[in-house]
C-alpha distance (Angstrom), angle and dihedral (degrees) to the residues before:
residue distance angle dihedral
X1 . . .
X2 3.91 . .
X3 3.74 85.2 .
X4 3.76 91.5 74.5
X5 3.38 102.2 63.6
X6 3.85 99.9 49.1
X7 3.68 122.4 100.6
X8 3.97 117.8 -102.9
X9 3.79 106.6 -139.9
X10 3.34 95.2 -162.2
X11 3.11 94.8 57.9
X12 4.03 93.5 63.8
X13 4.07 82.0 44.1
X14 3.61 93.9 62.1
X15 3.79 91.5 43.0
X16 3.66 96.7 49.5
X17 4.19 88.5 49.5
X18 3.59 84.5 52.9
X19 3.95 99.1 59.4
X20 3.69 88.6 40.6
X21 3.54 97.8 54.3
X22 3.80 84.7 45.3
X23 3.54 91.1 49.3
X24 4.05 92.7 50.2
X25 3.95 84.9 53.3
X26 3.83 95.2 55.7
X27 3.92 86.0 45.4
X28 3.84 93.9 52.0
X29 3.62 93.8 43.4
X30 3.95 91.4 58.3
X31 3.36 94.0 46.7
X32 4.06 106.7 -103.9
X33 3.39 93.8 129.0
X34 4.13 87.3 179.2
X35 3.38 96.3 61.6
X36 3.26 84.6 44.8
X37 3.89 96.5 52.8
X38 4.21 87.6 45.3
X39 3.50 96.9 52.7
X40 3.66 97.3 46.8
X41 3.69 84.7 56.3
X42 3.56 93.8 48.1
X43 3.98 90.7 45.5
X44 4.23 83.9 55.1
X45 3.24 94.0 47.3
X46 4.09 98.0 59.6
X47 3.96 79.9 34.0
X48 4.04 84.9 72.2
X49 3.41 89.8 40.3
X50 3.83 91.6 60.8
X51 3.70 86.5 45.0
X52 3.66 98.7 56.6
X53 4.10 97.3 43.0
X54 3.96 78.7 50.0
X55 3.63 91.7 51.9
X56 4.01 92.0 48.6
X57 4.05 90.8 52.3
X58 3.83 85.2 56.6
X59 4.34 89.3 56.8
C-alpha cells in the first residue's frame, strides 16, 4: 500500500530520454549536427541509467 505513493525514478528517466531524443531531432533537422551528436550522447547516457535501475528491479 505504501508502495503507491513513492516516486518511480524510472519513470522520470524514461521521460527525460524522451525530450532529449526529441531535442536531438529538432537539432539534426536544422542542421546543428553537434548538438545533435551531444544530445544523443546525453540521451544514451540516461538510456543506461534506465537500464541499470531496470536491472536492479529484476534482483
Amino acid at each position: 500500500m505504501l508502495s503507491l505513493f513513492k516516486s518511480n525514478p524510472t519513470k522520470k528517466l524514461e521521460k527525460r530520454y524522451s525530450e532529449l531524443l526529441e531535442q536531438a531531432m529538432q537539432a539534426q533537422r536544422k542542421g546543428d549536427i553537434r548538438t545533435y551528436s551531444m544530445l544523443t550522447a546525453e540521451a544514451e547516457a540516461v538510456h543506461e541509467q534506465i537500464k541499470a535501475l531496470d536491472a536492479q528491479k529484476s534482483q
